[in-house]
NUBA-39837 format. One record per residue (C-alpha): residue in one letter; x, y, z. Coordinates in steps of 0.5 Angstrom, whole numbers, padded with zeros to 4 digits, always signed. Layout:
N
AXYZ/...
//
This chain:
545
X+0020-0056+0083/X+0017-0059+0076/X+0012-0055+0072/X+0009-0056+0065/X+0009-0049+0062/X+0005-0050+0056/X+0000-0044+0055/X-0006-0049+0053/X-0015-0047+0053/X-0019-0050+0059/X-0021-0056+0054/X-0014-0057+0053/X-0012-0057+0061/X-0018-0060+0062/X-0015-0066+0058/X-0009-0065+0062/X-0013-0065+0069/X-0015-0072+0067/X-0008-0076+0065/X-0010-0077+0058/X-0009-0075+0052/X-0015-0073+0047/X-0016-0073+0040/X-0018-0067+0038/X-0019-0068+0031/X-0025-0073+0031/X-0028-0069+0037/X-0034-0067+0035/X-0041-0063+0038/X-0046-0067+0041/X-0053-0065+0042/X-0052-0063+0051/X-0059-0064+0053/X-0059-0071+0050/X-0052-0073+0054/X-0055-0070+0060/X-0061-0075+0060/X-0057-0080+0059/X-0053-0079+0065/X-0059-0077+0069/X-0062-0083+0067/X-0056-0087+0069/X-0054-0083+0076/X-0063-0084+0079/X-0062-0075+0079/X-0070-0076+0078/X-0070-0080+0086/X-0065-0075+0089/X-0068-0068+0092/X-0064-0068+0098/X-0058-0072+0099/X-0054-0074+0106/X-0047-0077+0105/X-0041-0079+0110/X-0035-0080+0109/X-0027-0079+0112/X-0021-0078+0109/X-0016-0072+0108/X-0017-0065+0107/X-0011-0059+0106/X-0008-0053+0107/X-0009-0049+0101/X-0003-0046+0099/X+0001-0047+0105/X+0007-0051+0102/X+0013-0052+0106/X+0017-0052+0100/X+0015-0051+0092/X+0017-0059+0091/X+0011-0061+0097/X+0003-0062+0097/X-0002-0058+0100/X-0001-0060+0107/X-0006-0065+0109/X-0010-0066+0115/X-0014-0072+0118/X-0022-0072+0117/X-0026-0075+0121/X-0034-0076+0122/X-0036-0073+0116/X-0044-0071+0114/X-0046-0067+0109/X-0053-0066+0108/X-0055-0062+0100/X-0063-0060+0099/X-0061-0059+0092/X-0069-0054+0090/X-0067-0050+0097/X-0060-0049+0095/X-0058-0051+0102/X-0053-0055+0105/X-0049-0057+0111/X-0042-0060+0113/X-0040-0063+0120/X-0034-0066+0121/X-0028-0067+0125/X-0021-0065+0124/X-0014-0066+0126/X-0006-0066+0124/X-0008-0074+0124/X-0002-0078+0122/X+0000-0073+0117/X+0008-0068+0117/X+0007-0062+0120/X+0011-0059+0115/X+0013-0053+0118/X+0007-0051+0123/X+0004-0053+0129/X+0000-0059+0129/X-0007-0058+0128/X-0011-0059+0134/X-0018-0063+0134/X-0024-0058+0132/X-0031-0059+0130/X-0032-0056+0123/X-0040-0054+0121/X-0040-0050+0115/X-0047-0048+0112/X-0050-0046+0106/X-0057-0042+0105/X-0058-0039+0099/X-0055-0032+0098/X-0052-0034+0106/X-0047-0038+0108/X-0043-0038+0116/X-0040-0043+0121/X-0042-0045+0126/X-0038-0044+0134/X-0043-0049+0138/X-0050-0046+0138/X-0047-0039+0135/X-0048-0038+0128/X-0041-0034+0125/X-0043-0030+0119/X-0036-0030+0114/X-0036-0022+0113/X-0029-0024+0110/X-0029-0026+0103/X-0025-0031+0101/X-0019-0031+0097/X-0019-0025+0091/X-0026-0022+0093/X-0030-0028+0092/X-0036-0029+0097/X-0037-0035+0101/X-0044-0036+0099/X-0041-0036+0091/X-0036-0042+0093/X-0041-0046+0097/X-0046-0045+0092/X-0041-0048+0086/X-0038-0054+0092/X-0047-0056+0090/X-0046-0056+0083/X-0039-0060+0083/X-0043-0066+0086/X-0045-0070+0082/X-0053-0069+0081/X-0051-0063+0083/X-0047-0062+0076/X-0054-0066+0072/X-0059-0060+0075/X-0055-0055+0074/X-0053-0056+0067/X-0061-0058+0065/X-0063-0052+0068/X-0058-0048+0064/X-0059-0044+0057/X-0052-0044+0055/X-0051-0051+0056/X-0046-0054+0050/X-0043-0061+0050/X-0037-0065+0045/X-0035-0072+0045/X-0028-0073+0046/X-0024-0080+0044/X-0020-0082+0050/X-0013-0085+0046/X-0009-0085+0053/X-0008-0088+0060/X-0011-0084+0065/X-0010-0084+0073/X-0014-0083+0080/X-0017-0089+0078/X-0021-0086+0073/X-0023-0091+0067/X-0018-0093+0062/X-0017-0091+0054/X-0021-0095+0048/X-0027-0090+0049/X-0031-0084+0049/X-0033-0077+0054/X-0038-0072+0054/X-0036-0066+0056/X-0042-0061+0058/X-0040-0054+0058/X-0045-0048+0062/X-0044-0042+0066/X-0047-0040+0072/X-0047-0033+0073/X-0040-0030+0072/X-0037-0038+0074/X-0036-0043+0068/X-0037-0050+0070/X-0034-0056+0065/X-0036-0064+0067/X-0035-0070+0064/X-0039-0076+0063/X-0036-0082+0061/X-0039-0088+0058/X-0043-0091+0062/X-0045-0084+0063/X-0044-0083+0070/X-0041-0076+0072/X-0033-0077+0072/X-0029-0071+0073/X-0033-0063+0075/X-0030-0057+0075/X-0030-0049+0076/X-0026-0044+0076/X-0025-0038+0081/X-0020-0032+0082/X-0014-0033+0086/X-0009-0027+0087/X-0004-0032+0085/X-0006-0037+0080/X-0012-0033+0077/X-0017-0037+0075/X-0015-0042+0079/X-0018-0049+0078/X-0023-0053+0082/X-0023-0060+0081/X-0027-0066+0083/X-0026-0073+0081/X-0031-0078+0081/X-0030-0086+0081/X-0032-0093+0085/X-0040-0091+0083/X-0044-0096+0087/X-0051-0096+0087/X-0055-0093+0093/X-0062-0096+0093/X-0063-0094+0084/X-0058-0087+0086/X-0051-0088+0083/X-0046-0084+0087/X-0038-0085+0088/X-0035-0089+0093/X-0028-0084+0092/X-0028-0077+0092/X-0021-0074+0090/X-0021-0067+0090/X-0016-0062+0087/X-0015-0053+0087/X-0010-0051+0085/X-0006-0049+0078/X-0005-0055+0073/X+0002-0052+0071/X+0005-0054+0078/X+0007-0061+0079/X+0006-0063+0085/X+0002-0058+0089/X-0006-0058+0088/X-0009-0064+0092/X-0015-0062+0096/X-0018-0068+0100/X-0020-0075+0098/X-0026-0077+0102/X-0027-0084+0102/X-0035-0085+0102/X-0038-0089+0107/X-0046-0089+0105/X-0050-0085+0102/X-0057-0084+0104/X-0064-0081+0099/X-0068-0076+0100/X-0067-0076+0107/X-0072-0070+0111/X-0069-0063+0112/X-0070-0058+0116/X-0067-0052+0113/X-0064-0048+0119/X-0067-0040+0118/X-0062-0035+0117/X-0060-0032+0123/X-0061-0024+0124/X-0052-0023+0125/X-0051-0027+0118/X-0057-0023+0115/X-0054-0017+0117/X-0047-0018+0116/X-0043-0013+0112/X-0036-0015+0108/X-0030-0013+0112/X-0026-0006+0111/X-0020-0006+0108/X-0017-0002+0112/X-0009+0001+0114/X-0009+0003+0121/X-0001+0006+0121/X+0003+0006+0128/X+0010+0010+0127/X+0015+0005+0131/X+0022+0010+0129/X+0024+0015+0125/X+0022+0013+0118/X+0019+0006+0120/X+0012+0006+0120/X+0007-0001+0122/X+0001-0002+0116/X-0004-0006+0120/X-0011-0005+0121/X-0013-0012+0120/X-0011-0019+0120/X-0004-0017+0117/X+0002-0012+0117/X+0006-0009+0112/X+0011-0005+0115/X+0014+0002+0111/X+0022+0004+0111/X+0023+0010+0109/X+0029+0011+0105/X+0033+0017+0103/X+0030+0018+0096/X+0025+0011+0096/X+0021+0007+0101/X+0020+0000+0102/X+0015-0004+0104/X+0016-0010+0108/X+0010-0016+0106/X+0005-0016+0101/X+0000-0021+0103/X-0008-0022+0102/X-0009-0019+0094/X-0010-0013+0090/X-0015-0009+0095/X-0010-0010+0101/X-0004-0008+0097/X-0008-0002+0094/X-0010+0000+0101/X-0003+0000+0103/X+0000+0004+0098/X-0005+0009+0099/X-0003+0009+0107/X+0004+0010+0104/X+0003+0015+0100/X+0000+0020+0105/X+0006+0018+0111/X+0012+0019+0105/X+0009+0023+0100/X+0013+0023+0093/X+0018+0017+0094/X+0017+0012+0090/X+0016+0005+0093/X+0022+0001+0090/X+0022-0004+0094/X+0017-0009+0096/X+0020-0015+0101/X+0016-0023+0100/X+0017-0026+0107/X+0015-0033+0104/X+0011-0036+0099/X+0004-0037+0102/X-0001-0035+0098/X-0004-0031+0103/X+0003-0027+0104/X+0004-0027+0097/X-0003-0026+0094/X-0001-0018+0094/X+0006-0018+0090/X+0002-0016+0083/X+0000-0009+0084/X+0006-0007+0087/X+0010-0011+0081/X+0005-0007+0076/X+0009+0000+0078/X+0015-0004+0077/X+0017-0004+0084/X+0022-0009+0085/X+0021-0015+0089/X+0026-0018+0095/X+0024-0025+0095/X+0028-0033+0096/X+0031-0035+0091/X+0027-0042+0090/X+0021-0038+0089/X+0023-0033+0083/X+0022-0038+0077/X+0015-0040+0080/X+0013-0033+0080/X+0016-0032+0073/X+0012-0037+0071/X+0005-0038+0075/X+0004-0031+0079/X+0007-0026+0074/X+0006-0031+0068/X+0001-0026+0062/X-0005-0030+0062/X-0012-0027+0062/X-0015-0025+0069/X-0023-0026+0067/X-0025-0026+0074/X-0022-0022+0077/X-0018-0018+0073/X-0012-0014+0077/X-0007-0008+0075/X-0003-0013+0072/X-0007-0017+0068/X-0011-0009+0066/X-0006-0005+0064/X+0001-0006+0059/X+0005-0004+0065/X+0011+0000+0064/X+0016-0005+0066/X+0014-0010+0062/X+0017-0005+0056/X+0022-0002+0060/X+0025-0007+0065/X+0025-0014+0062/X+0025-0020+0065/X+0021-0017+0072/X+0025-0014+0077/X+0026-0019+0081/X+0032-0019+0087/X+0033-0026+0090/X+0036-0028+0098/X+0040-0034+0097/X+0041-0040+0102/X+0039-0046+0103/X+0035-0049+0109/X+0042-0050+0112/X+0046-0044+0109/X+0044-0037+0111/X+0044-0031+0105/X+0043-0024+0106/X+0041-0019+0101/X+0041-0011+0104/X+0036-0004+0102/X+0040+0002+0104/X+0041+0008+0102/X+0049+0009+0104/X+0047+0011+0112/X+0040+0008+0113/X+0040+0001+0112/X+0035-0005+0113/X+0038-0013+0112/X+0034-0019+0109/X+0036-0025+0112/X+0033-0033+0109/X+0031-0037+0117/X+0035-0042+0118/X+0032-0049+0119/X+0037-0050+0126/X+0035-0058+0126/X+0040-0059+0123/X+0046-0055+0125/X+0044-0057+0132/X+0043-0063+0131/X+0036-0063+0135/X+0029-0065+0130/X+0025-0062+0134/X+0027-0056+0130/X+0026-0058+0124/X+0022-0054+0119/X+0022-0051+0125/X+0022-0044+0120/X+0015-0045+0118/X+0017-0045+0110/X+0024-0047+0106/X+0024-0039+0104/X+0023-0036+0111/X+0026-0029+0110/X+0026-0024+0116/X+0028-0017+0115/X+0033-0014+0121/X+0033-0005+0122/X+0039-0004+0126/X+0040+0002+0127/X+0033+0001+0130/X+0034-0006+0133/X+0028-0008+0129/X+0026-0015+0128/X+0021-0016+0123/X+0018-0023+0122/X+0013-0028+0118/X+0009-0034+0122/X+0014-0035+0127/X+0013-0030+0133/X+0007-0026+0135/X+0008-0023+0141/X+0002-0023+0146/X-0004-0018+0148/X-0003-0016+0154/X-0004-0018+0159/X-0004-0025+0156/X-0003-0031+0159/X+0005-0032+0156/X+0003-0037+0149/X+0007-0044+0149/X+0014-0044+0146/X+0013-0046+0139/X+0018-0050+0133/X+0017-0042+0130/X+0020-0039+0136/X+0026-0043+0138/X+0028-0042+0130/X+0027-0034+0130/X+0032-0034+0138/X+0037-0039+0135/X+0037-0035+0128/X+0038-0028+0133/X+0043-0031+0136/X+0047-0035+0131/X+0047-0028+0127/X+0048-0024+0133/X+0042-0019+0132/X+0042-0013+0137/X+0034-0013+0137/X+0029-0009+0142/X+0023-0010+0138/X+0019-0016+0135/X+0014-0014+0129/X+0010-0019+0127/X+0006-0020+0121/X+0000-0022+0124/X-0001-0019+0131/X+0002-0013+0135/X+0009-0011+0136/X+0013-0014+0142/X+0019-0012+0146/X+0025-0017+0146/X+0026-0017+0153/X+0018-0020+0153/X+0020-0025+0147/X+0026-0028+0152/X+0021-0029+0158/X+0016-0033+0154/X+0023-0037+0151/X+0026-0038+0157/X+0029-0045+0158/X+0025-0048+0152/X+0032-0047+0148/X+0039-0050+0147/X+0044-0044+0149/X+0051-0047+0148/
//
């Protein structure tokens, strides 16, 4: 994992973004509006009120890496439209998705599916055929879904042009390029203009070069791992489109500029672009009108004598109460879950300090909770690969303006007392098991890494058959309690038996390899199941000898 360490201001990764060097002692201001102008009159904005596009390429899975040395896992897309009606604020994508020819990388190939997403104003939702789907919840650290879609408009190219020319902050510096550049983008020997604005709390930054067509957009928003994460959309191979310039290749990046690699979005290779194309504005639903943002709540299920399941939503955390301490299995979502638990935890187990908090896996959505817990200096159990990642990405002390945290508010007591972070790590590689263990003396609560067992058995249908590098799962044995992450889900009942996946013949050949005595399942996501009901959906789908 190569990461870039330097702490620098967002003009500074911004630069970094674009693969150049920037000579800041002859940058110098520039009047903004005359910029825009410039740019307005070479993009054709004055002809665009709607515009459609199409295109295929490649979109990804944010923040679900196999292992911290890997993009974002890519997946085909195909039949791409997009229609924008810019003085509506209104847009709509359709397109199709599917695994395509590219890695699985840990997970179950994706299936085909028809996407439609849709933007009206201070509304956004899907589309499942003819049913509208209202996003009640929020995306990633809080952020509204309209707010997300709202940006996606003003990172397009004439998007950024009408935003920033209705915009009253609007600021502007010229920066001589002394560097190559890559993605295409033009080659050193000239000059950029940087247009700076906000819209509302969001800070958006664009690059016009010298032929003053719109390069490089991007934005910020927050992100329970990364904080102000970085949105990015890379603009070259412009072409004229009936007096409208618009790229032919757009080339998307979301993530931390720190990583290297690990921020590729998509790349849309555009096929043709069409003008103030009619729109009918689909009117907003009365079921998206409607909606309200999902709860957080915690709903408990006691499953032993001191071992309680935290569910009551997409994802479950599980309590083990110790003699003089607890532990908390997972720490997924962001702050507001992690807080929500806490809470929970506090009122089963009065009075015992959390000392412990177990990472299964570095996935943003099951690591974005680990700050709160890290700010009342609870010690994390994580793999060993993931402790200077987090070090350096997760808990590094840089500003939170977004969406501000525990950690990022308040000088936390660990921070004086207990340096570096407390941070305890499993060892083991994707052949080698490691174990760490939580116990008290009497209880005691085992954490194990997930082998990949291609290659002990030698069979490659088990490869990444651990859906992450890291996989740990955790293992109560007095209790015979098996606690895991993305492997296994035990179905609803009265279900139909789900087909035997990569994950679960991983999860049994890991059992048996380490002669784990289990009677429960407890999954991160889903409900708890018995061993006998995981033994029958396996079956004979596993090698035994």
């Amino acid at each position: 994992m190569a990461l870039r360490l330097r702490v620098a201001g967002r003009l500074g990764i911004l630069a970094a973004l674009l693969g150049l060097v920037v000579g800041t002692a002859s940058a110098q201001s520039v009047d903004a509006r005359k910029a825009l102008e410039a740019s307005s009159k070479a993009m054709g904005l004055d002809k665009v009120k709607t515009i459609q596009i199409t295109a295929s390429g490649w979109s990804s899975m944010i923040g679900q890496t196999y292992g911290l040395a890997e993009d974002w896992p890519h997946y085909e897309v195909a039949d791409y439209t997009r229609v924008i009606d810019y003085d509506a604020k209104w847009s709509r994508e359709d397109y199709t998705r599917r695994q395509g020819k590219y890695p699985t990388l840990g997970r179950v190939p994706m299936p085909e599916q028809h996407v439609t997403s849709i933007l009206s104003g201070n509304y956004a939702w899907d589309m499942q055929g003819d049913k509208p789907v209202p996003l009640t919840r929020l995306y990633l650290d809080g952020v509204p879904y309209s707010d997300l879609r709202q940006l996606e408009i003003v990172l397009t190219p004439h998007g950024f042009l009408k935003a920033a020319l209705a915009a009253s902050d609007a600021k502007a510096i010229s920066l001589p390029v002394v560097g190559a550049s890559d993605f295409g983008l033009s080659q050193f020997g000239r000059k950029v203009t940087v247009v700076s604005f906000t819209m509302g709390k969001y800070k958006v930054n664009g690059t016009i070069n010298d032929q003053n067509l719109v390069e490089l957009v991007d934005t910020w928003f927050p992100n329970p791992v990364y904080g102000d994460m970085d949105y990015e959309m890379r603009y070259t191979k412009y072409k004229d489109f009936g007096g409208v310039m618009f790229p032919q290749l757009l080339h998307v990046h979301q993530g931390d500029p720190r990583l290297n690699p690990a921020h590729n979005y998509y790349e849309y290779n555009v096929k043709d672009v069409k003008v103030n194309v009619p729109v009918t504005a689909m009117p907003v639903p009365d079921v998206v009108r409607t909606a309200k943002p999902d709860e957080v709540k915690v709903e408990s299920q006691k499953l032993a004598d001191g071992v309680w399941l935290l569910g009551g939503g997409l994802y479950n955390s599980v309590l083990v109460e110790f003699s003089d301490f607890v532990a908390v299995v997972e720490a997924p979502q962001n702050e507001a879950r992690s807080l929500a638990v806490i809470a929970e935890v506090n009122k089963l187990v009065p009075n015992k300090m959390i000392r412990y908090v177990i990472n299964t896996h570095h996935h943003m959505d099951h690591a974005g909770g680990l700050r709160t817990y890290l700010s009342q200096g609870t010690t994390i159990v994580t793999h060993e690969t993931n402790k200077q990642y987090y070090l350096d990405i997760m808990f590094y002390p840089a500003p939170r303006e977004l969406a501000p945290d525990r950690l990022a508010m308040f000088s936390p007591m660990y921070m004086i007392s207990r340096r570096p972070a407390p941070i305890d790590t499993v060892g083991g590689d994707t052949r080698g098991e490691g174990k760490y263990t939580v116990t008290d003396g009497s209880h005691m609560m085992e954490i194990m890494h997930v082998q990949d067992m291609g290659y002990e058995l030698g069979d490659p249908s088990y490869n990444q058959g651990n859906h992450s590098a890291d996989m740990l799962m955790a293992y109560l044995p007095k209790e015979k309690i098996l606690v895991n992450a993305d492997l296994y889900s035990p179905p609803d009942p009265g279900a139909d038996p789900p087909a035997v996946t990569p994950g679960m013949r991983t999860l049994y050949q890991n059992m048996r390899k380490l002669k784990l005595d289990v009677a429960q399942h407890v999954p991160i996501h889903g409900h708890v199941g018995t061993n006998d009901e995981f033994l029958k959906i396996v079956g004979k789908a596993v090698k035994t000898n």
